[in-house]
C-alpha positions in Angstrom: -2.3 -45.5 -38.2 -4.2 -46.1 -35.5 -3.4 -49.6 -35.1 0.6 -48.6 -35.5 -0.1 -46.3 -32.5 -1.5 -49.5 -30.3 1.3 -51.2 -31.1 3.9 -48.1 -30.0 5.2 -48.5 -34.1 5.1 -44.8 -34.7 8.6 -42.8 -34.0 8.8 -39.1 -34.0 6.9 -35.9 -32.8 4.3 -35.4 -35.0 4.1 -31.4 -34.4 7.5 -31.0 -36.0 7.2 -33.1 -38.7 8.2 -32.4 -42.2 7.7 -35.9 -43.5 6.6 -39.1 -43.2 8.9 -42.3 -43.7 6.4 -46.1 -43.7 8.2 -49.3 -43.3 6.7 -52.8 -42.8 7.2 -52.8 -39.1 7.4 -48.8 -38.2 5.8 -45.5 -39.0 8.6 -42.7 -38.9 7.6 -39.0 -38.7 10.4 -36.8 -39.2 11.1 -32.9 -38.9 13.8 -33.5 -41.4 11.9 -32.5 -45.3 11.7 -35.1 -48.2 14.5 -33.7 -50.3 16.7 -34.2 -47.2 15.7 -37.7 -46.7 16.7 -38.2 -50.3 20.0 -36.4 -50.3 21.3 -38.6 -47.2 19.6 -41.7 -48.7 21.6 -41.2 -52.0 24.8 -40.3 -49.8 24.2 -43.1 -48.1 24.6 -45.3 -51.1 26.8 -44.0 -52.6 29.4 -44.1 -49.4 28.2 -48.2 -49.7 29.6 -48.3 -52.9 33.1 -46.9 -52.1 35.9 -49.8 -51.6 37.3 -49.3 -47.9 40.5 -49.3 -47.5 41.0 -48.4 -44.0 42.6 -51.8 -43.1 45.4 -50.9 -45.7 46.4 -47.2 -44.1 47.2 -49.3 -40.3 
């Protein structure tokens, strides 16, 4: 953590944090809780699943 701060590779205010997201490059904290992280991350995926065919309705 404190080597992710040195480098500026923590996003978020940590007093309003609900939970805490790690990648390889960045250290996320977010006001947003866990089972909302996993709602939009399923909704997410599923919407990438879906066939567009916006091109078709022009």
């Amino acid at each position: 953590m404190h080597h992710a701060k040195k480098e500026e590779k923590v996003v978020g205010d940590i007093a309003d944090t609900k939970s805490v997201v790690v990648t390889s490059d960045y250290i996320y904290f977010s006001s947003l809780s866990v089972s909302t992280l996993k709602k939009r991350a399923s909704m997410i995926s599923t919407i990438s699943k879906l066939d567009d065919y916006a091109e078709e309705l022009e």
